[in-house]
C-alpha positions as CSV (number, residue, x, y, z in Angstrom):
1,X,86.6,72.6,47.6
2,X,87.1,73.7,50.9
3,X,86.6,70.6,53.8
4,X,87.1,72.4,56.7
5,X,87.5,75.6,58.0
6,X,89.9,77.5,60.7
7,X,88.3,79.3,63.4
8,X,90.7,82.5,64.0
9,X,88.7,84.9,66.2
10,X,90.7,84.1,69.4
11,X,93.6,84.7,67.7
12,X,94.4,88.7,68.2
13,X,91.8,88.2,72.0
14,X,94.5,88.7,74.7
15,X,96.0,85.2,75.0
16,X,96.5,86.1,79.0
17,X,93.0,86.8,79.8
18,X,91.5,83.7,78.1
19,X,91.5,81.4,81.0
20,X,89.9,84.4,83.0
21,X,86.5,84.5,80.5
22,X,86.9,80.9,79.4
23,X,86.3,79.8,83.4
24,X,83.6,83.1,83.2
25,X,81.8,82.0,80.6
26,X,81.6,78.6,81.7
27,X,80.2,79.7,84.6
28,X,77.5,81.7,82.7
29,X,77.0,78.7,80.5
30,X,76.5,76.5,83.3
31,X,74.0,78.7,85.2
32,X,72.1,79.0,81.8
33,X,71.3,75.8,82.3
34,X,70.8,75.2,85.1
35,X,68.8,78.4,85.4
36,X,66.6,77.2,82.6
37,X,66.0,73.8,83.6
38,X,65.1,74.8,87.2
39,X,62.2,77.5,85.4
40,X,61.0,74.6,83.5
41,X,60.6,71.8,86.1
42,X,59.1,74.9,88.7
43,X,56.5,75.2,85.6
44,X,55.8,71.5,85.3
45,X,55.2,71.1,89.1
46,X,53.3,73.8,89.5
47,X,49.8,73.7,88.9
48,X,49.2,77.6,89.7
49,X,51.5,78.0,86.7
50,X,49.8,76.0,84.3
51,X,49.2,78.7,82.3
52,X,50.0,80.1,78.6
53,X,52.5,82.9,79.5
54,X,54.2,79.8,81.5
55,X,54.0,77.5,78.7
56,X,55.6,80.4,76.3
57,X,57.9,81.1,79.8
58,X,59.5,77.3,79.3
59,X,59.4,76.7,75.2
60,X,61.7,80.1,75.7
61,X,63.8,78.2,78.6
62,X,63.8,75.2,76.0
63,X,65.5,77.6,73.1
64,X,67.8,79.1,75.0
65,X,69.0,75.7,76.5
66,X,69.5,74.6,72.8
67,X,71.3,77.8,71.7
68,X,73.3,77.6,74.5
69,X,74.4,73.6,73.6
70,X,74.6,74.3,70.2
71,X,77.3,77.4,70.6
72,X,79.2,77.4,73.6
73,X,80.6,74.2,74.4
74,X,82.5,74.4,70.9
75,X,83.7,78.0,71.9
76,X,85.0,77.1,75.2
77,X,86.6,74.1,73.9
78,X,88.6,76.6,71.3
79,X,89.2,79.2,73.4
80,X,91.8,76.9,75.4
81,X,92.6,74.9,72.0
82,X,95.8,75.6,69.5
83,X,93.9,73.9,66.6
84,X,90.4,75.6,65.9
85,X,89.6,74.2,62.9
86,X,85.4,72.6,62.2
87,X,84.8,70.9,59.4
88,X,82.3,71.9,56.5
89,X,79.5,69.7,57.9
90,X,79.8,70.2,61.5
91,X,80.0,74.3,60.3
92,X,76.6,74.1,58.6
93,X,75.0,72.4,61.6
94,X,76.3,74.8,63.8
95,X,75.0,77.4,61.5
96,X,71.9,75.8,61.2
97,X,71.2,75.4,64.9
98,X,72.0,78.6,65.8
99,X,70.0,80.4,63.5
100,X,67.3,77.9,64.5
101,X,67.0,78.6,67.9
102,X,67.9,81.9,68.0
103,X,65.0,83.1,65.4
104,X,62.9,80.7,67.7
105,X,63.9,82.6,70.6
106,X,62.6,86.1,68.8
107,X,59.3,84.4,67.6
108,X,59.0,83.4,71.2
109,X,59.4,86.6,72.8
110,X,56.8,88.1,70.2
111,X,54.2,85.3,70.9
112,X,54.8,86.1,74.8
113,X,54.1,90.2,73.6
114,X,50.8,88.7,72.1
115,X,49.6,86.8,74.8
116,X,50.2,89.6,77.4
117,X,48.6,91.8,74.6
118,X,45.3,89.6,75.1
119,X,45.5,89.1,78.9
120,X,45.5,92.7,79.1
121,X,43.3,94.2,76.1
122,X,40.9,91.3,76.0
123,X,40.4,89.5,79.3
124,X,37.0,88.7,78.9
125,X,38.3,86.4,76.0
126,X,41.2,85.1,76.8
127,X,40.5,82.0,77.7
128,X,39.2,81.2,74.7
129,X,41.7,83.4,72.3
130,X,44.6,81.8,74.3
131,X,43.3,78.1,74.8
132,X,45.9,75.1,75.3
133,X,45.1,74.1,72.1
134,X,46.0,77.4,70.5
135,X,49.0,77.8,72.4
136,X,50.4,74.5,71.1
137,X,50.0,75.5,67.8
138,X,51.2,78.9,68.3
139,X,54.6,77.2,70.0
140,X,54.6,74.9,67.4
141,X,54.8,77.3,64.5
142,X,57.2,79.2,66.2
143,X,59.9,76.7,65.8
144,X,58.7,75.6,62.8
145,X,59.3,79.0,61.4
146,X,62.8,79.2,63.2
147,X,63.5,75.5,61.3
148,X,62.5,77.1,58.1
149,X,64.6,80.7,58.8
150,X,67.3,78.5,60.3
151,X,67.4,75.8,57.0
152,X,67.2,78.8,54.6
153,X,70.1,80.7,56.0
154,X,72.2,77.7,55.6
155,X,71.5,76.6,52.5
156,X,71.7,79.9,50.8
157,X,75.0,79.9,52.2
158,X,76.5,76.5,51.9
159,X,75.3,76.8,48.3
160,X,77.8,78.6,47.7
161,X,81.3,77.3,46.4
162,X,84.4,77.7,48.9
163,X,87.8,77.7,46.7
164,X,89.7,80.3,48.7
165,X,90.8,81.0,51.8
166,X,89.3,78.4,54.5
167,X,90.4,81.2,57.8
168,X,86.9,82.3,59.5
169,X,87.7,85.7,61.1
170,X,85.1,84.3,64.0
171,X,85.0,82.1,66.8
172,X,81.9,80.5,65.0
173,X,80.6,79.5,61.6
174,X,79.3,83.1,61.7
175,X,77.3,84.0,58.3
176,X,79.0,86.8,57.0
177,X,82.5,85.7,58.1
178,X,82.0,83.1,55.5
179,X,80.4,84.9,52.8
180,X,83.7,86.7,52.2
181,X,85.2,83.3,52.1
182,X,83.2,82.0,49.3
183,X,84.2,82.6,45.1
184,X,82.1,83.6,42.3
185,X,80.4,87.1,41.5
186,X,77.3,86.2,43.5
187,X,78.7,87.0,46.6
188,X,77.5,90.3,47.3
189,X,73.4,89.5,46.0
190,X,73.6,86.5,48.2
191,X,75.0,88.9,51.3
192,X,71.8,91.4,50.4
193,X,69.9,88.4,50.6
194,X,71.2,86.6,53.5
195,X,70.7,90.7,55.4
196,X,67.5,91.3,54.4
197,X,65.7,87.6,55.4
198,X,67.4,88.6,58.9
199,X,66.6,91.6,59.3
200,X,62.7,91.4,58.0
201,X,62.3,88.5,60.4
202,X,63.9,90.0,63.4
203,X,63.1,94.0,62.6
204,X,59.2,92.1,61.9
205,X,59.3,90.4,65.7
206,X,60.5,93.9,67.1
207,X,57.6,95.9,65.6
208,X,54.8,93.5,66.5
209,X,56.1,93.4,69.8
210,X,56.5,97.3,70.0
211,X,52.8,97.2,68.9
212,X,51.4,94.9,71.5
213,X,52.7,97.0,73.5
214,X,51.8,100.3,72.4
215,X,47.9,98.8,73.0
216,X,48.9,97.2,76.6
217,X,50.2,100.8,77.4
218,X,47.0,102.2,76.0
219,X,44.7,99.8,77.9
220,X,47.0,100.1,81.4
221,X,46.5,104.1,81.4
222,X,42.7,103.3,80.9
223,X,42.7,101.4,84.6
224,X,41.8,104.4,87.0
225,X,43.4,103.2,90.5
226,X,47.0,103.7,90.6
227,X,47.6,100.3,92.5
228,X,45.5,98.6,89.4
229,X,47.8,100.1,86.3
230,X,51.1,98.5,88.8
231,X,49.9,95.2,89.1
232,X,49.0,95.2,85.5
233,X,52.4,96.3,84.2
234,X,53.9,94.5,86.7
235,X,52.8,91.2,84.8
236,X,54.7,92.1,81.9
237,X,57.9,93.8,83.5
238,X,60.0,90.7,83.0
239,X,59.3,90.0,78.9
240,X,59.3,93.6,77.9
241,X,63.0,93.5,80.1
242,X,64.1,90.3,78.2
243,X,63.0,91.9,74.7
244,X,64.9,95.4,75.4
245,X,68.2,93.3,76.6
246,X,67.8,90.7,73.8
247,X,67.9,93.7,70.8
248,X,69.5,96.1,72.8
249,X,72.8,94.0,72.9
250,X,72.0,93.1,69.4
251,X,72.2,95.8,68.2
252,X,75.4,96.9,69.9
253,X,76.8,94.3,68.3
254,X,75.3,94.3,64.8
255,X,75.6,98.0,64.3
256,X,78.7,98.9,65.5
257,X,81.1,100.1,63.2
258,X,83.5,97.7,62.6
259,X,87.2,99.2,62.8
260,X,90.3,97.5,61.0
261,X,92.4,97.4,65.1
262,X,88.9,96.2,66.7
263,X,89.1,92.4,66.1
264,X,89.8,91.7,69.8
265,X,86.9,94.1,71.2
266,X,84.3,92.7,68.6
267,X,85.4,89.2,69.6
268,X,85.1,90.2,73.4
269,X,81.6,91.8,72.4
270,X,80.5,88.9,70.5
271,X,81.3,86.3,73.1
272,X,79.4,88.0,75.9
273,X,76.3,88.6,74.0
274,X,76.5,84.7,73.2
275,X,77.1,83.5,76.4
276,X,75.4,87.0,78.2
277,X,72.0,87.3,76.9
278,X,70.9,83.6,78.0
279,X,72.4,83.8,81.3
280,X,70.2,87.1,82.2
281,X,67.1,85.9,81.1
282,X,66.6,82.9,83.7
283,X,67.7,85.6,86.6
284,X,65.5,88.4,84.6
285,X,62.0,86.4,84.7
286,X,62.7,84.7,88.8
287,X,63.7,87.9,89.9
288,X,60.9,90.3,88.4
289,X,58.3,87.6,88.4
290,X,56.9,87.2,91.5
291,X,54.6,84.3,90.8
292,X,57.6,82.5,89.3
293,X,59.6,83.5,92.3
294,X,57.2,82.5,94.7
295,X,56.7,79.3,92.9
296,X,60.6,78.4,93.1
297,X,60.4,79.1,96.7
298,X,57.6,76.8,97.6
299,X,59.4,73.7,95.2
300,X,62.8,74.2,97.6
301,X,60.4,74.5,100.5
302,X,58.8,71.2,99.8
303,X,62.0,69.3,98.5
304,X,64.5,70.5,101.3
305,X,62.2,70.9,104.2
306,X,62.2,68.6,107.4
307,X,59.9,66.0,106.4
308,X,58.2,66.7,110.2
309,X,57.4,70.0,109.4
């Protein structure tokens, strides 16, 4: 029985130009943060933003923060470390969390399509289809449901038994990395099955979110001043720009095909999609929000301006 495992995906990376991403991706890391945590407390300040897309806005700050914690502080730490090895438990909690949050972060994205969905398509009733109480809930069952999707993962996986080789080809506890590592003949059924819960969860997300907005287009090209259909697409410019960089790098990764002298490029790729796709979002929703932005501006105003002014 395997009790811990050996992290080699840094091993063929270019042993020169790690200090070069690991002091870039710390960077990144550290601006997620504080990126994240500076959208959140401009939320809670705000009154003006006291709203549902803002309360989606910083439950998705939350999940990324957590993702963020959860992955690459263990991934720095390795990439200037000789001995990468995790052990069995702290490999499943990593596994866990990560999953967690980041099927969180997709449930997230496709509550956020919903709600613009209703502010657009059904204004008339949006305060009562989108009520705090209903956005509660709705926040609350999407990280139930990533808890759930993040528990099942695991333990389908860390059922299984772990005789052979203990060498991850990652520079995580990634879940088909270790599927090849595990013995008996129900390997491949429990790959199928590990692929399919994945891709019905996130593939679900995408299309409910293309369909939102296949309605939101419908209803913008309805508004007859030119000036009118702007402003109103304007309001969803920054999620619909999240969603398309969140699967778009996804899928890049996911789906390209994987060939036997490419360790080092899928472990570059891999890595900046980690570290990447959180970093962009905080800069994506300040920069094309204008409320948001506004919002920031006024909180700096207020907490570095002369106290005579």
């Amino acid at each position: 029985m395997v009790s811990e495992f050996i992290l080699v995906g840094f091993s063929n990376f270019p042993q020169h130009l790690l200090p070069i991403f690991f002091l870039l991706y710390l960077l990144m890391y550290l601006f997620t943060l504080l990126g994240n945590l500076l959208i959140m407390a401009t939320v809670w300040s705000e009154r003006s933003l006291h709203t549902p897309m803002y309360l989606f806005l910083c439950a998705l700050s939350t999940s990324e923060i957590l993702f963020t914690v959860a992955v690459t502080p263990r991934m720095l730490v390795d990439m200037l470390s000789s001995h990468r090895s995790i052990t069995f438990v702290a490999c499943a909690s990593q596994m866990f969390f990560s999953f967690t949050f980041g099927f969180t972060h997709s449930f997230l994205l496709m509550i956020m399509g919903y709600d613009r969905y209703v502010a657009i398509c059904h204004p008339l009733r949006y305060n009562v289809l989108m009520s705090t109480h209903t956005c509660a809930r709705l926040v609350s069952w999407t990280w139930a449901g990533g808890s759930v999707m993040g528990m099942m993962v695991t333990l389908i996986v860390f059922h299984l038994t772990f005789c052979g080789s203990n060498v991850i080809h990652h520079f995580l506890c990634h879940v088909f990395s270790l599927l090849k590592l595990a013995c008996g003949n129900e390997n491949s059924s429990v790959t199928l099955g590990v692929i399919l819960v994945c891709v019905t969860a996130l593939m679900g997300c995408l299309f409910l979110i293309m369909l939102s907005y296949v309605f939101i287009v419908a209803a913008i090209l309805r508004i007859p001043s030119a000036e009118g259909r702007h402003k109103t697409f304007s309001t969803c410019v920054s999620h619909l720009t999240v969603v398309i960089v969140h699967y778009s790098f996804a899928s890049i990764i996911y789906l390209k095909p994987k060939g036997p002298h490419s360790m080092d490029s899928n472990t570059l790729m891999a890595t900046t999609y980690t570290v990447f796709t959180p970093f962009l979002s905080p800069i994506i929703f300040s920069l094309r929000n204008k409320e948001l932005k506004n919002a920031i501006r006024r909180s700096f105003q207020r907490k570095f301006s002369p106290l005579s002014s």
